[in-house]
GUVEX-745556 format. One record per residue (C-alpha): x negated, y, z negated. Coordinates in nm, 2 decimals. Example, Ala and Ser with C-alpha at 12.3 -4.5 7.8 and 13.67 -1.06 7.14 Angstrom:
% GUVEX-745556
+--------+--------+--------+
:      X :      Y :      Z :
+--------+--------+--------+
:  -1.23 :  -0.45 :  -0.78 :
:  -1.37 :  -0.11 :  -0.71 :
+--------+--------+--------+
% end
This chain:
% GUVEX-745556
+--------+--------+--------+
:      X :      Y :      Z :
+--------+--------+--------+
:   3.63 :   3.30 :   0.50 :
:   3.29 :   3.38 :   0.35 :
:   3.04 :   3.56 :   0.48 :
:   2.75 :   3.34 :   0.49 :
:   2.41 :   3.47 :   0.53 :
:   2.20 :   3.27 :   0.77 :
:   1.86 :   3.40 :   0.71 :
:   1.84 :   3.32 :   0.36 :
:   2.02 :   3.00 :   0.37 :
:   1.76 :   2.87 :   0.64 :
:   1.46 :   3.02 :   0.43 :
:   1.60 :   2.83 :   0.12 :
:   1.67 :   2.50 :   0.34 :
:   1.30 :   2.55 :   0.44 :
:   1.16 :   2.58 :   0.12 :
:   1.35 :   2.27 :  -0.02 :
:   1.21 :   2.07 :   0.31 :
:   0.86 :   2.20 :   0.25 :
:   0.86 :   2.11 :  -0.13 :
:   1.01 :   1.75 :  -0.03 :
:   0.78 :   1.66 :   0.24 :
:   0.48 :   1.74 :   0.00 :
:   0.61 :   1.51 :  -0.31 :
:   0.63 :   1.25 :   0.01 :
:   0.28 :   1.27 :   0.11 :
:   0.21 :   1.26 :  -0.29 :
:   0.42 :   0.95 :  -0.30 :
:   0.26 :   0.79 :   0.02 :
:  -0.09 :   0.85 :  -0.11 :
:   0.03 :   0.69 :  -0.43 :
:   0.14 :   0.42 :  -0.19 :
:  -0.16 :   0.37 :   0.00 :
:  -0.36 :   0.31 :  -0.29 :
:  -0.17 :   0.03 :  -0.48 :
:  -0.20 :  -0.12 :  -0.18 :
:  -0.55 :  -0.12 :  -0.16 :
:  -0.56 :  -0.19 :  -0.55 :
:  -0.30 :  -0.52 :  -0.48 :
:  -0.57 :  -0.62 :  -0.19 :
:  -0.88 :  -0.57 :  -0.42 :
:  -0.76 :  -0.75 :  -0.71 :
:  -0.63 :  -1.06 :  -0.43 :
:  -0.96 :  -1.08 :  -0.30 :
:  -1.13 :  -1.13 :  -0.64 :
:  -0.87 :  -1.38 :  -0.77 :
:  -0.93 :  -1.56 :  -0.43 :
:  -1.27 :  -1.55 :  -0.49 :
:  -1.24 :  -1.65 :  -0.87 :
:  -1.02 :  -1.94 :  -0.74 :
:  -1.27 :  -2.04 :  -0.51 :
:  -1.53 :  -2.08 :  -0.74 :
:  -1.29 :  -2.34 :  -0.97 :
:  -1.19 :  -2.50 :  -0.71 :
:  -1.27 :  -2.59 :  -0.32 :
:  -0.96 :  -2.46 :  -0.14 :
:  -1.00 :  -2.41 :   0.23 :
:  -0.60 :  -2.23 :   0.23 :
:  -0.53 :  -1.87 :   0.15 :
:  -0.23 :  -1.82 :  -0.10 :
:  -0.12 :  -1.46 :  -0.17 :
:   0.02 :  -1.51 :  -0.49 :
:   0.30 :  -1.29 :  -0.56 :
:   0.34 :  -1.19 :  -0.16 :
:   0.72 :  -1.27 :  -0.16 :
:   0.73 :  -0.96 :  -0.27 :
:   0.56 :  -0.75 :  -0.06 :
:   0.55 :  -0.60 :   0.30 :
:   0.43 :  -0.82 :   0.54 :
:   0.17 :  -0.63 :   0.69 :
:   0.00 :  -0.57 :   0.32 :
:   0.02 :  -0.96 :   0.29 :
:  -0.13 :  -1.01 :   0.60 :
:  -0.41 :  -0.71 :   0.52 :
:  -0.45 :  -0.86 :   0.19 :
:  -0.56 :  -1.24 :   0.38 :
:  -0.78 :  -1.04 :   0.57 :
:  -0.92 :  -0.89 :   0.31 :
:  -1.01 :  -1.24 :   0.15 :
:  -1.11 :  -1.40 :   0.46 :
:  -1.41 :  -1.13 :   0.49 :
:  -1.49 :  -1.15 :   0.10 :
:  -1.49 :  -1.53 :   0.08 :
:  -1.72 :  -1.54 :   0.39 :
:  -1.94 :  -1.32 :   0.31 :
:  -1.99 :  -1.43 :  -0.09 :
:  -2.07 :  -1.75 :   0.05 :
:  -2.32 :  -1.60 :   0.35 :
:  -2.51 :  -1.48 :   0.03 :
+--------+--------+--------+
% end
């Protein structure tokens, strides 16, 4: 059987972990600001919409496809414009 040297197998399984758990953060970041890029754009097309036409219902287009809880962010997000563009 092979000698196996524990030291350096746990300080290259550490290293690995350490450079993996940084591209994550980098990825999550990435994430976190589609997300608020998705909500931003939503609120302007609700607010475009609003000025064509008098809807009193909030439609997410496109939310099929994502998370809930960025859906339900995103309706939020337009409630607070739409009420405060027409506070104004």
């Amino acid at each position: 059987m092979a000698e196996i040297d524990v030291q350096s197998e746990l300080q290259a399984v550490t290293q690995k972990m350490e450079v993996l758990v940084d591209e994550l953060n980098k990825v999550n970041a990435h994430r976190e600001q589609l997300v608020g890029q998705v909500q931003n754009l939503q609120g302007v097309l609700m607010y475009l919409r609003g000025k064509t036409e008098d809807s009193s219902e909030i439609q997410v287009e496109g939310g099929e496809n994502l998370p809930p809880e960025v859906v339900a962010q995103a309706k939020e997000a337009i409630k607070n414009k739409t009420g405060d563009e027409k506070n104004s």
